[in-house]
Structure formats: C-alpha cells, structure tokens
mmCIF file of the N, C-alpha and C atoms, coordinates in Angstrom:
data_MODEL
# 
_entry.id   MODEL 
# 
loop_
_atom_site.group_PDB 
_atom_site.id 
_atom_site.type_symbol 
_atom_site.label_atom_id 
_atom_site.label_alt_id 
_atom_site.label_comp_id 
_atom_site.label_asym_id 
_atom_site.label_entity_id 
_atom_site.label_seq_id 
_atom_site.pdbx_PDB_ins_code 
_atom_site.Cartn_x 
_atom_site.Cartn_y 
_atom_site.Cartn_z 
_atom_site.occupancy 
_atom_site.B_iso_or_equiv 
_atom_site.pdbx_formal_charge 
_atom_site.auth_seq_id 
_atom_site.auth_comp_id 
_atom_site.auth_asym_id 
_atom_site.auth_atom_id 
_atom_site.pdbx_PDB_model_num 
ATOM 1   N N  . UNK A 1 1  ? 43.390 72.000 -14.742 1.00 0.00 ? 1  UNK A N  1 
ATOM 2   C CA . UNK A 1 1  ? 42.787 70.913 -15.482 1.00 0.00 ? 1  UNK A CA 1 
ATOM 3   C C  . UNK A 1 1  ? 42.638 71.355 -16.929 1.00 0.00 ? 1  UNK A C  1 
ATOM 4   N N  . UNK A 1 2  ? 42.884 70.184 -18.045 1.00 0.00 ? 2  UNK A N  1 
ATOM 5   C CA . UNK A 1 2  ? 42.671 70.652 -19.300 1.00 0.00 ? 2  UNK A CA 1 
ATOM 6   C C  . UNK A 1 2  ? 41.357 71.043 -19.514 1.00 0.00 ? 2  UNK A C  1 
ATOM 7   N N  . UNK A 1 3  ? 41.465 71.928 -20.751 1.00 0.00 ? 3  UNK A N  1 
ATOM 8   C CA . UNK A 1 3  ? 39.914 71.804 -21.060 1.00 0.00 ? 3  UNK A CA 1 
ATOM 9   C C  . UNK A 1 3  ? 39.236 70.250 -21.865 1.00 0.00 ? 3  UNK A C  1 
ATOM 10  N N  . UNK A 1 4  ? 40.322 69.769 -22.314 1.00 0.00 ? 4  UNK A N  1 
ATOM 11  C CA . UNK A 1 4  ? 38.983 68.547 -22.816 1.00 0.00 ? 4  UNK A CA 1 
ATOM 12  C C  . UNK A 1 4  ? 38.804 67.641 -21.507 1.00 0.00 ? 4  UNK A C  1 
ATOM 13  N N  . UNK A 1 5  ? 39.624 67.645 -20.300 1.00 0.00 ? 5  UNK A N  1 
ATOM 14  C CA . UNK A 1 5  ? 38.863 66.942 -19.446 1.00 0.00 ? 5  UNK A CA 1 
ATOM 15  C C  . UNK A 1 5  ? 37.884 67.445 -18.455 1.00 0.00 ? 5  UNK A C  1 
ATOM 16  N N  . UNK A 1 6  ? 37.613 69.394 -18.519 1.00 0.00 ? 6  UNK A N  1 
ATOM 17  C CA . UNK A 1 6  ? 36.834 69.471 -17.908 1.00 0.00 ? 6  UNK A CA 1 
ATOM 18  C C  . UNK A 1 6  ? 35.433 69.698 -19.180 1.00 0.00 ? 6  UNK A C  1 
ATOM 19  N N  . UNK A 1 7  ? 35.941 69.485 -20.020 1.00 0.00 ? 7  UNK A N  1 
ATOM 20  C CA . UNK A 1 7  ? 34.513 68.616 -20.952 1.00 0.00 ? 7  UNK A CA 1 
ATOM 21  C C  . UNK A 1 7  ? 34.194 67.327 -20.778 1.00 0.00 ? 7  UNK A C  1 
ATOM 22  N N  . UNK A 1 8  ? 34.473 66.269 -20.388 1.00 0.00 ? 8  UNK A N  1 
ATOM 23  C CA . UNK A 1 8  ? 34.179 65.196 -20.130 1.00 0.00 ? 8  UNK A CA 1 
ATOM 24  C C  . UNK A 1 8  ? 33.795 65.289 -18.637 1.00 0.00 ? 8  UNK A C  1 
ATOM 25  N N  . UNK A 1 9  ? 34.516 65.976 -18.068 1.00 0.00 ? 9  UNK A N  1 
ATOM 26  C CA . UNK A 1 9  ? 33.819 65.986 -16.487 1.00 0.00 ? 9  UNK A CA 1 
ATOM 27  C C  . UNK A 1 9  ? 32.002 66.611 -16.888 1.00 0.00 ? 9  UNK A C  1 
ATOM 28  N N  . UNK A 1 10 ? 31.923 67.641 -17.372 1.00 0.00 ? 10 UNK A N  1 
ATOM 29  C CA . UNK A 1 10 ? 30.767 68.035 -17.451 1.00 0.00 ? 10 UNK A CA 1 
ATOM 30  C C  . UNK A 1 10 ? 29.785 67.361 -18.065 1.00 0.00 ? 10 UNK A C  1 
ATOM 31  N N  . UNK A 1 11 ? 30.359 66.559 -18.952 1.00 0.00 ? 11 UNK A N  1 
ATOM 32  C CA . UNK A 1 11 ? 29.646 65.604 -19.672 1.00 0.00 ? 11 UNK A CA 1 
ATOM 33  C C  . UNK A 1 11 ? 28.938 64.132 -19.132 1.00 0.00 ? 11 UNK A C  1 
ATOM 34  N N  . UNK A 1 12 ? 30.242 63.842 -18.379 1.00 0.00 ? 12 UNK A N  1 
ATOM 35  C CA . UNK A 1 12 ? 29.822 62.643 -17.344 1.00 0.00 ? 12 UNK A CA 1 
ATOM 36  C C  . UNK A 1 12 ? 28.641 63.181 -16.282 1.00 0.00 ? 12 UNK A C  1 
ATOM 37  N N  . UNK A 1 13 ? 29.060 64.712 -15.568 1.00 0.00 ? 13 UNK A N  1 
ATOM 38  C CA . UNK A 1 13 ? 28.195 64.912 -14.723 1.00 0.00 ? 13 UNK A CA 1 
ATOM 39  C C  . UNK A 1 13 ? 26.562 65.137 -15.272 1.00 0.00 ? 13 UNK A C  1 
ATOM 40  N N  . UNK A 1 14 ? 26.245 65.970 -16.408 1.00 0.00 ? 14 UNK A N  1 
ATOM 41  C CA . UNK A 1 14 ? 25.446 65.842 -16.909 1.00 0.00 ? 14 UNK A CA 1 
ATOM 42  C C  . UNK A 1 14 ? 24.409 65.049 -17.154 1.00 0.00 ? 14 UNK A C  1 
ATOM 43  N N  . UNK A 1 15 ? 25.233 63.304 -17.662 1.00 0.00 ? 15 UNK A N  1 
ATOM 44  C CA . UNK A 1 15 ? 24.517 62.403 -18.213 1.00 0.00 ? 15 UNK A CA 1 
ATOM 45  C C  . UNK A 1 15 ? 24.413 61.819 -16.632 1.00 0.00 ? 15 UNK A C  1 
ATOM 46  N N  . UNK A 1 16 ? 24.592 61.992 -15.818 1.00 0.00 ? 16 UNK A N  1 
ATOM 47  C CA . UNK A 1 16 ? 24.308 60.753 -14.673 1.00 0.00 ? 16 UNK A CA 1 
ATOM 48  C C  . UNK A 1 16 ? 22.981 62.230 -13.838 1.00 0.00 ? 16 UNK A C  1 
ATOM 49  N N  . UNK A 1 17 ? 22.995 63.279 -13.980 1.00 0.00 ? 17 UNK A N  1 
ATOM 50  C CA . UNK A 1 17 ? 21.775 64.355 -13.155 1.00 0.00 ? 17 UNK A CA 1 
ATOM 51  C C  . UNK A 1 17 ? 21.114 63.702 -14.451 1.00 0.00 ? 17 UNK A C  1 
ATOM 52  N N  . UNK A 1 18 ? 20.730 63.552 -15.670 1.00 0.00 ? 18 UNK A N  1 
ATOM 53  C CA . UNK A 1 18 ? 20.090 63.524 -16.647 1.00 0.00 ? 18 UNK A CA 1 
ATOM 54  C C  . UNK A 1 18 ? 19.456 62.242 -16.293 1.00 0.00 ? 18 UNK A C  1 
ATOM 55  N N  . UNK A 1 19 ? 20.279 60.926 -15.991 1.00 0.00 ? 19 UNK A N  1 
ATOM 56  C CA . UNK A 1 19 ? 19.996 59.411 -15.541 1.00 0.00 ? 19 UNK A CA 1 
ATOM 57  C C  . UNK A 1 19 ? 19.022 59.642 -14.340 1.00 0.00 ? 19 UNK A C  1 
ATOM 58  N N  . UNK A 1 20 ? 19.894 60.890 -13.287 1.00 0.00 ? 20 UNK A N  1 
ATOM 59  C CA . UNK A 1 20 ? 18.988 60.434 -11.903 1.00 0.00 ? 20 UNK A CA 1 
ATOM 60  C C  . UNK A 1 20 ? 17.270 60.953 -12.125 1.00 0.00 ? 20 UNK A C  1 
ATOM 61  N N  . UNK A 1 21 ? 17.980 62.238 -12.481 1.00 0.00 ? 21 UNK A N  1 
ATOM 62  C CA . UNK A 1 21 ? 16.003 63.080 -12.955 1.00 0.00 ? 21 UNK A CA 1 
ATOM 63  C C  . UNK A 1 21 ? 15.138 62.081 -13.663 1.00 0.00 ? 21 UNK A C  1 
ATOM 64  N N  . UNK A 1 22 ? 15.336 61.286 -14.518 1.00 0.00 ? 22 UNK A N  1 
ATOM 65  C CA . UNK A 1 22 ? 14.866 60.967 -15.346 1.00 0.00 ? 22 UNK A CA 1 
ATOM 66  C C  . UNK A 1 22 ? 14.020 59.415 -14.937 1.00 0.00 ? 22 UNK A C  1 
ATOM 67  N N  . UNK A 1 23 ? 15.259 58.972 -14.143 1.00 0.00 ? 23 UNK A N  1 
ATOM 68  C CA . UNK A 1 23 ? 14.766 57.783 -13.226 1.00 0.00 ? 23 UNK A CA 1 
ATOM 69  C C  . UNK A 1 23 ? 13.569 57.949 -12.571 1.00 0.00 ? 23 UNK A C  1 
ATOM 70  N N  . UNK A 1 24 ? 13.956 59.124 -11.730 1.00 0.00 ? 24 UNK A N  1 
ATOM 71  C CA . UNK A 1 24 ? 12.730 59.668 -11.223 1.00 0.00 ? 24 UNK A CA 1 
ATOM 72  C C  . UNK A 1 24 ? 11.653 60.131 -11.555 1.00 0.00 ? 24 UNK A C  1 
ATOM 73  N N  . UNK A 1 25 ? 11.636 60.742 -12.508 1.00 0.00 ? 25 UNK A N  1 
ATOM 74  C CA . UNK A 1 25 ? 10.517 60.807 -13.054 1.00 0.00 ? 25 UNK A CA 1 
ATOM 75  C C  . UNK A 1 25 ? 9.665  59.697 -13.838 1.00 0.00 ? 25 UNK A C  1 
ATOM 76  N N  . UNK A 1 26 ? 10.353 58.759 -14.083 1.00 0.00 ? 26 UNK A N  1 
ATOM 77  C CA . UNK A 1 26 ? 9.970  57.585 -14.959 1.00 0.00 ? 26 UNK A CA 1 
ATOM 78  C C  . UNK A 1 26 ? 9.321  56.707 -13.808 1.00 0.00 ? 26 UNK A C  1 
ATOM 79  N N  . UNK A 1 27 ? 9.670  56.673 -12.858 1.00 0.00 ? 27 UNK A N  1 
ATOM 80  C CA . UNK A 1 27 ? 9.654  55.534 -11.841 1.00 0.00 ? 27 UNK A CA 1 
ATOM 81  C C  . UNK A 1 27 ? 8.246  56.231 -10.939 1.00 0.00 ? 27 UNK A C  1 
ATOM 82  N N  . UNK A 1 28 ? 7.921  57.131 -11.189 1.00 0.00 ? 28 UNK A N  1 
ATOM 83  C CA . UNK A 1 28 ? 6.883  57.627 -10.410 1.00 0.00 ? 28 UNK A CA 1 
ATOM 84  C C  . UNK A 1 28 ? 5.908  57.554 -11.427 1.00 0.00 ? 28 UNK A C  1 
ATOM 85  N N  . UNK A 1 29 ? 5.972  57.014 -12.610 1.00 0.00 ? 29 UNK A N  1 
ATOM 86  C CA . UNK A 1 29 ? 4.869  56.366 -13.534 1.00 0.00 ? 29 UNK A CA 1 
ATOM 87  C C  . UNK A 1 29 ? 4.988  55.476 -14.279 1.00 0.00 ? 29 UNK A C  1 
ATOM 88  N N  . UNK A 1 30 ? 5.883  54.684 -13.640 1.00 0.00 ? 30 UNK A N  1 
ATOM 89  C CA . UNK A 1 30 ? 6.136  53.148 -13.358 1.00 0.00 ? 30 UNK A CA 1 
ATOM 90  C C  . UNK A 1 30 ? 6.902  52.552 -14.634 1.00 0.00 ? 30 UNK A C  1 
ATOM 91  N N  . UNK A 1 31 ? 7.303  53.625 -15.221 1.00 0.00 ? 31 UNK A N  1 
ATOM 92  C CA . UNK A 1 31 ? 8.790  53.111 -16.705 1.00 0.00 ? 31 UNK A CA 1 
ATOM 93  C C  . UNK A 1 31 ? 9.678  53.026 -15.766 1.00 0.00 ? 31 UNK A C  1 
ATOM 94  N N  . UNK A 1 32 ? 10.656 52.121 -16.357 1.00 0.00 ? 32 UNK A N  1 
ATOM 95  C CA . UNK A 1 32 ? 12.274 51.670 -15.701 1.00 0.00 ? 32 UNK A CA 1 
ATOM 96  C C  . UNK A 1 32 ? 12.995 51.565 -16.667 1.00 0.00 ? 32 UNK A C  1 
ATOM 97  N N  . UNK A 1 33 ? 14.407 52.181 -16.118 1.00 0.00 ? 33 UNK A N  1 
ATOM 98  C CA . UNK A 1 33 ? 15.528 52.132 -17.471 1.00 0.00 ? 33 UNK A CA 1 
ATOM 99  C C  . UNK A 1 33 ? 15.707 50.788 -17.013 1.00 0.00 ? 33 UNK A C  1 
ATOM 100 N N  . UNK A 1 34 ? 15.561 49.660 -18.150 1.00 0.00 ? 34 UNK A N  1 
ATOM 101 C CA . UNK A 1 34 ? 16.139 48.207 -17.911 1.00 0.00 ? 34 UNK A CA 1 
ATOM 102 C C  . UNK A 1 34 ? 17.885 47.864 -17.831 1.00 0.00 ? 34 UNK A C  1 
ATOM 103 N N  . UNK A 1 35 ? 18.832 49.305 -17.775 1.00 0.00 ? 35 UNK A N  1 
ATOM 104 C CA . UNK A 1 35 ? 20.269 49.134 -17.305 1.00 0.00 ? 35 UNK A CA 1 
ATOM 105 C C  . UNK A 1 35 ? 20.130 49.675 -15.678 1.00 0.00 ? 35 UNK A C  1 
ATOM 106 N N  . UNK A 1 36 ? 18.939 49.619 -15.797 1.00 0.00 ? 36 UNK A N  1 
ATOM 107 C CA . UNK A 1 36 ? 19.148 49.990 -14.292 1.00 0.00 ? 36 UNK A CA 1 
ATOM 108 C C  . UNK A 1 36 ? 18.315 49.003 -13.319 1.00 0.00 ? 36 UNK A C  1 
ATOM 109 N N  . UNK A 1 37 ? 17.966 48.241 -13.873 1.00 0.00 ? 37 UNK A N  1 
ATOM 110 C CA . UNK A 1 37 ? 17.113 46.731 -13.107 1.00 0.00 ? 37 UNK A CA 1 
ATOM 111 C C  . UNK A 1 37 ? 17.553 46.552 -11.957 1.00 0.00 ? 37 UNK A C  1 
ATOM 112 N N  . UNK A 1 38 ? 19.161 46.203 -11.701 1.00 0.00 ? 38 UNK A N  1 
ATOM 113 C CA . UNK A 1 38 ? 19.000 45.626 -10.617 1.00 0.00 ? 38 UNK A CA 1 
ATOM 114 C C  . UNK A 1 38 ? 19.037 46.736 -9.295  1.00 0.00 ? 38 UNK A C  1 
ATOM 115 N N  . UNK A 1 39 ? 18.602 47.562 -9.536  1.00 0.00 ? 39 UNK A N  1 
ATOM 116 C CA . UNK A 1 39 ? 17.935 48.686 -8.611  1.00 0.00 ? 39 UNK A CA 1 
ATOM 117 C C  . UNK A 1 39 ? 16.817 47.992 -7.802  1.00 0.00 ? 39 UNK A C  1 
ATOM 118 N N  . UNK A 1 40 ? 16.081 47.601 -8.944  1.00 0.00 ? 40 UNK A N  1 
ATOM 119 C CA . UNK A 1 40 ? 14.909 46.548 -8.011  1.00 0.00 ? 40 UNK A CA 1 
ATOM 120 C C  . UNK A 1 40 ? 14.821 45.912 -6.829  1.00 0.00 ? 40 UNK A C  1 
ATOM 121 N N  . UNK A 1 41 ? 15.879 45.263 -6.580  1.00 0.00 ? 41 UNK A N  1 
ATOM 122 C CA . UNK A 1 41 ? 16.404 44.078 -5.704  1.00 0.00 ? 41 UNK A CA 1 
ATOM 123 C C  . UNK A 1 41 ? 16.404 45.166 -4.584  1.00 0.00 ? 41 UNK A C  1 
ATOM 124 N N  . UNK A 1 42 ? 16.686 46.442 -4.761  1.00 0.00 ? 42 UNK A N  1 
ATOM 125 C CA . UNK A 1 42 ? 17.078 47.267 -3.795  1.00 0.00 ? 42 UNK A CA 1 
ATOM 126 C C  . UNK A 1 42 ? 15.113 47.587 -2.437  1.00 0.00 ? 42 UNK A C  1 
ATOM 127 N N  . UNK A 1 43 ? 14.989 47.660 -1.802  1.00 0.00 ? 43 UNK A N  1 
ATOM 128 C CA . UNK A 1 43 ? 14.193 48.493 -1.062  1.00 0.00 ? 43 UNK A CA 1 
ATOM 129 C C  . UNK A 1 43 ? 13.450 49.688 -1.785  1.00 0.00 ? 43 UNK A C  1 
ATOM 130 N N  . UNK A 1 44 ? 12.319 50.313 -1.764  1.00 0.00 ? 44 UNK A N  1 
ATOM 131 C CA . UNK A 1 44 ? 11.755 51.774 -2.364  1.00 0.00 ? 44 UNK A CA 1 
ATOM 132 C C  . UNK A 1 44 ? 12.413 52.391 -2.006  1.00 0.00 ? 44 UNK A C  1 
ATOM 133 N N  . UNK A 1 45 ? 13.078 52.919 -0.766  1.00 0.00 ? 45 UNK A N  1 
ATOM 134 C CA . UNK A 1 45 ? 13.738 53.714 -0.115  1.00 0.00 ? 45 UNK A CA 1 
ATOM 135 C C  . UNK A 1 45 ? 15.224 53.666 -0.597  1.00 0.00 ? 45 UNK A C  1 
ATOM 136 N N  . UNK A 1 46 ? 15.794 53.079 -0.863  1.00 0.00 ? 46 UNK A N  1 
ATOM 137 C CA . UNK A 1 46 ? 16.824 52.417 -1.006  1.00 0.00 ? 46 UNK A CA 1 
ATOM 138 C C  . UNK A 1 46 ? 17.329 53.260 -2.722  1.00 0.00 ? 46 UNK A C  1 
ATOM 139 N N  . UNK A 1 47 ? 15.870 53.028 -3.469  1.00 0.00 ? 47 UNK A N  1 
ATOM 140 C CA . UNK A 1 47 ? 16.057 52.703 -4.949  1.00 0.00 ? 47 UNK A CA 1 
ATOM 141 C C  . UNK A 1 47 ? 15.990 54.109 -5.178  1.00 0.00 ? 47 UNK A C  1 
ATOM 142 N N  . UNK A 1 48 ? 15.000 55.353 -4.325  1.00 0.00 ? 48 UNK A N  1 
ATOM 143 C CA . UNK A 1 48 ? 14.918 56.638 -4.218  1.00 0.00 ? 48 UNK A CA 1 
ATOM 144 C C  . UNK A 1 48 ? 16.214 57.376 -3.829  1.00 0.00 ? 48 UNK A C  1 
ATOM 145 N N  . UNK A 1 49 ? 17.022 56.867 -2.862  1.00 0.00 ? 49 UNK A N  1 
ATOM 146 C CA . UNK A 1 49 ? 18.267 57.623 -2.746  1.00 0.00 ? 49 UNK A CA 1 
ATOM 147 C C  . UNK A 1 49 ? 19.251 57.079 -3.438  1.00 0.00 ? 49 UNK A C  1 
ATOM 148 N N  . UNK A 1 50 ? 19.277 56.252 -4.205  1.00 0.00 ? 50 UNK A N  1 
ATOM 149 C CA . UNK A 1 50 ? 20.254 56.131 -5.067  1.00 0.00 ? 50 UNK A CA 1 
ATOM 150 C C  . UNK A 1 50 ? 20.355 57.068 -6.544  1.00 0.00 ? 50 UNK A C  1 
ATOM 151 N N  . UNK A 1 51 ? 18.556 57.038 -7.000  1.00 0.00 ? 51 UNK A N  1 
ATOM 152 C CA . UNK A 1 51 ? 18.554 58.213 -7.526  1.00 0.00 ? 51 UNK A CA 1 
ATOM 153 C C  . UNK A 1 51 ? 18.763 59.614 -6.647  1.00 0.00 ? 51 UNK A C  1 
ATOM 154 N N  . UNK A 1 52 ? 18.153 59.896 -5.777  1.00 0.00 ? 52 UNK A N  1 
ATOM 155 C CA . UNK A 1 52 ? 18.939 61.183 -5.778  1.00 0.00 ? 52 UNK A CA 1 
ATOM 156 C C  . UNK A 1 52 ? 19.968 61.630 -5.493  1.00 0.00 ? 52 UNK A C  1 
ATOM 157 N N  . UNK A 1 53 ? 21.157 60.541 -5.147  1.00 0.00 ? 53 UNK A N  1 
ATOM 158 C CA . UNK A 1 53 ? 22.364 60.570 -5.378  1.00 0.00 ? 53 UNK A CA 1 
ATOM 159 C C  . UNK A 1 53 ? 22.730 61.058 -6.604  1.00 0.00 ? 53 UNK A C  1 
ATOM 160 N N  . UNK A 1 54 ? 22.526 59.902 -7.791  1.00 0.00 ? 54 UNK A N  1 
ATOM 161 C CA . UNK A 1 54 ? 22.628 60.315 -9.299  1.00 0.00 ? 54 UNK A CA 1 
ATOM 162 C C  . UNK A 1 54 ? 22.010 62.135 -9.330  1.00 0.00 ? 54 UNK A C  1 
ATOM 163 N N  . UNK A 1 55 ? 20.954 62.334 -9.150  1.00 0.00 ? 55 UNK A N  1 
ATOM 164 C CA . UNK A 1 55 ? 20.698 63.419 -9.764  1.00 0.00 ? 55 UNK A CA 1 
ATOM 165 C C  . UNK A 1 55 ? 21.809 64.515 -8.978  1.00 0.00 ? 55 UNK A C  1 
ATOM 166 N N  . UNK A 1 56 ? 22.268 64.490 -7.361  1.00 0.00 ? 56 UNK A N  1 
ATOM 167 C CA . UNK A 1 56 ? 22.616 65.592 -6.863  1.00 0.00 ? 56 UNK A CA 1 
ATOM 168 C C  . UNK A 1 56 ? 24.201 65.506 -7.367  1.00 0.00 ? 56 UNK A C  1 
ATOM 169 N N  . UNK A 1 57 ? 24.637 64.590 -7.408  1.00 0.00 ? 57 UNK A N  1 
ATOM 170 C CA . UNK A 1 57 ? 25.794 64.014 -7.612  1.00 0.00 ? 57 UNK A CA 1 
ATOM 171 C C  . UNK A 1 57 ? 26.445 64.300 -8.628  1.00 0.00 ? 57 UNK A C  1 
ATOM 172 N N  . UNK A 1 58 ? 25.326 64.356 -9.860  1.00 0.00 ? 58 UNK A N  1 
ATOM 173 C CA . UNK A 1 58 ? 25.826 64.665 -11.405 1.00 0.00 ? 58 UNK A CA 1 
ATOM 174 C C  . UNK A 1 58 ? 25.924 66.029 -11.349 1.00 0.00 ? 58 UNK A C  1 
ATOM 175 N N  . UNK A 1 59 ? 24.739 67.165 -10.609 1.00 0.00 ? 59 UNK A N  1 
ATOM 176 C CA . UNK A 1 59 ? 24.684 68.488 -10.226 1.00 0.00 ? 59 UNK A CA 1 
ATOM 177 C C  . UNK A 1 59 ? 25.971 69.019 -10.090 1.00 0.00 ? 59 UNK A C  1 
ATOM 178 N N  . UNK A 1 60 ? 26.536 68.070 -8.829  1.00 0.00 ? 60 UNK A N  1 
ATOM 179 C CA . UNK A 1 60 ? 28.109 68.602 -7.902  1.00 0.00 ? 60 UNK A CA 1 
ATOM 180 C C  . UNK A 1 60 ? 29.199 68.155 -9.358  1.00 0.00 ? 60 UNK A C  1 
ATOM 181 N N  . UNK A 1 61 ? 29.143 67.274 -9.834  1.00 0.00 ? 61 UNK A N  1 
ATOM 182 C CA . UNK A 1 61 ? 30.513 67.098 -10.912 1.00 0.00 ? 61 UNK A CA 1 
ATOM 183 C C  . UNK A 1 61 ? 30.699 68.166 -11.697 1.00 0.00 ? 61 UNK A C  1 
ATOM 184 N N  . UNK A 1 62 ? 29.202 68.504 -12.538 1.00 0.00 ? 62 UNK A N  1 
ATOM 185 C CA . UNK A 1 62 ? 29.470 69.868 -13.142 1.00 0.00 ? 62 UNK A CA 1 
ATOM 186 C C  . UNK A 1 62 ? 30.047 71.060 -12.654 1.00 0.00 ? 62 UNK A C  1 
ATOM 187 N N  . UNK A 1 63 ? 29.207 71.335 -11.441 1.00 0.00 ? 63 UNK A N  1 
ATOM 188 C CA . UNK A 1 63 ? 29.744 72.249 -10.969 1.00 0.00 ? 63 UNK A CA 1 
ATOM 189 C C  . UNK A 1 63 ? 30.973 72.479 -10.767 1.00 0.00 ? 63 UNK A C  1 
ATOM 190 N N  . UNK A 1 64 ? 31.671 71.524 -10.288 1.00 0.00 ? 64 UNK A N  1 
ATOM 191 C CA . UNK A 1 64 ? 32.987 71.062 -10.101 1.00 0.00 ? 64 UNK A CA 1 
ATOM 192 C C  . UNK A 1 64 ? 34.251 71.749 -11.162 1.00 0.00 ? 64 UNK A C  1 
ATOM 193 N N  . UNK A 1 65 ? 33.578 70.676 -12.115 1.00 0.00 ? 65 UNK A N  1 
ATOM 194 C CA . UNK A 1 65 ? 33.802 71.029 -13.650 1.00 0.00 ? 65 UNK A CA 1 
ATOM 195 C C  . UNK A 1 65 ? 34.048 72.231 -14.309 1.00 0.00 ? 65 UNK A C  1 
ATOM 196 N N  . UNK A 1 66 ? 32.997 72.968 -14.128 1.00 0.00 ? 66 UNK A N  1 
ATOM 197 C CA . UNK A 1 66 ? 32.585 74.087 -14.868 1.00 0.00 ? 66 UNK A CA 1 
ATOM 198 C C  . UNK A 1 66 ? 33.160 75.343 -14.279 1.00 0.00 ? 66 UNK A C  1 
ATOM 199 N N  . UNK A 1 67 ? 33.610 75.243 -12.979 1.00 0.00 ? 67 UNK A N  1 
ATOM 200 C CA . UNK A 1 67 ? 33.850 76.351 -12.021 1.00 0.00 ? 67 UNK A CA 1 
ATOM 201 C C  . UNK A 1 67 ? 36.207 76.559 -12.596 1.00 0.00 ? 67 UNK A C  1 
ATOM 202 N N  . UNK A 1 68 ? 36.135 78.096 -12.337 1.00 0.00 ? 68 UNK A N  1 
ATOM 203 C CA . UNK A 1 68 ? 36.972 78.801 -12.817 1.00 0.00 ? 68 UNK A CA 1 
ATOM 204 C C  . UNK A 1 68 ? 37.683 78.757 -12.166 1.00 0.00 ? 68 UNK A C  1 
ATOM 205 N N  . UNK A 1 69 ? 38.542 77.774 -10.731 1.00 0.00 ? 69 UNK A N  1 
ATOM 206 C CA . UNK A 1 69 ? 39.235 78.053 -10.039 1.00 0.00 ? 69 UNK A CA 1 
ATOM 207 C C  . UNK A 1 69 ? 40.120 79.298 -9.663  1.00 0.00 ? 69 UNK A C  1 
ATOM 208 N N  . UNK A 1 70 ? 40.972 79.038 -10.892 1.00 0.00 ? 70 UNK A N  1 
ATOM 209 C CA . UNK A 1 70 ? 42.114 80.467 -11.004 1.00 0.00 ? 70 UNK A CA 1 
ATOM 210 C C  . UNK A 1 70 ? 41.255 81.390 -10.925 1.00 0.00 ? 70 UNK A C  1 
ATOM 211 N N  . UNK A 1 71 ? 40.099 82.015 -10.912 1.00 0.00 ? 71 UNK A N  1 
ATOM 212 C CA . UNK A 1 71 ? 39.186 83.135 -11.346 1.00 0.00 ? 71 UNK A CA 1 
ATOM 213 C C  . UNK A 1 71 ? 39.045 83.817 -9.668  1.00 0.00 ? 71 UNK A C  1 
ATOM 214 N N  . UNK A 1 72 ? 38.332 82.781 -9.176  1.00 0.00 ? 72 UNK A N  1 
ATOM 215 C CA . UNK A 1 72 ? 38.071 82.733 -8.030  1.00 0.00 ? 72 UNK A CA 1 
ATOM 216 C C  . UNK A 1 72 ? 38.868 83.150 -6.756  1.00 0.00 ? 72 UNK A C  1 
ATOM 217 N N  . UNK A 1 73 ? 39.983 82.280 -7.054  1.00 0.00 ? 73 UNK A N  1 
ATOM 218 C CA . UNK A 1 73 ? 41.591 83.173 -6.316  1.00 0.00 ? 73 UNK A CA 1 
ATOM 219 C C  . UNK A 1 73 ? 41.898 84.365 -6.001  1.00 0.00 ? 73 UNK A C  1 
ATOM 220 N N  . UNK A 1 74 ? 41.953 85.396 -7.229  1.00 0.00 ? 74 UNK A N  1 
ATOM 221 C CA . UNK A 1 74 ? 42.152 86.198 -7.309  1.00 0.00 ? 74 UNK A CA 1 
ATOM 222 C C  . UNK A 1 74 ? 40.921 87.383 -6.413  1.00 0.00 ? 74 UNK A C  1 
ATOM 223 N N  . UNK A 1 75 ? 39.923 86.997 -6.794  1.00 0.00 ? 75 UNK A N  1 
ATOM 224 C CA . UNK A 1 75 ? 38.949 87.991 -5.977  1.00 0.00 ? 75 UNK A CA 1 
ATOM 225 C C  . UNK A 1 75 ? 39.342 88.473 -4.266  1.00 0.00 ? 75 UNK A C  1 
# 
C-alpha cells in the first residue's frame, strides 16, 4: 500500500475512534453531535453500540493502517 493511502487510512480511522469516543462521552452528559441525529430514532442500546463500533472500529483501521506488513514477514 502507498504511503499517502496508508495516511488517509489512518486518518479516516482516527477521525471516526475520535467521533465514537467523543459521542460517548458527550452523550453521557447529554450533548449530541447534530450530524449524528438520526441516531436518535435508534433504541439506547442500539445508539451505544453503534458508538462503540465507531470507537473500536476506527481503533482496528489504524491499526490496520499503521502496521508494517513486510516487517512482520520476515521475523
């Protein structure tokens, strides 16, 4: 993989763990990102694992991302 797309991978993954944490933390003192409204419609339960999808999700892209394949091989 190039490197500018495993900069954008890390970047994407970043901003969506950054979205999920943040959700979460906001939402447990009752701020809401208003691009994320129609979360609402969803169940509590529902609206909780979707964030921690986002947060674990953005975790795994980086990682993804960031990891040295060829490096790894060789060991």
């Amino acid at each position: 993989m190039s490197p500018n797309k495993k900069a954008t991978f890390a970047l994407l993954g970043f901003i969506l763990m950054a979205l999920g944490f943040l959700s979460l933390v906001f939402g447990a003192i009752g701020i809401r990102f208003m691009f994320l409204g129609f979360l609402d419609a969803l169940p509590p339960l529902g609206t909780l694992l979707v964030h921690l999808v986002m947060l674990f999700g953005g975790i795994v892209i980086m990682y993804i991302s960031l990891t040295d394949w060829k490096e790894d091989e060789l060991r």
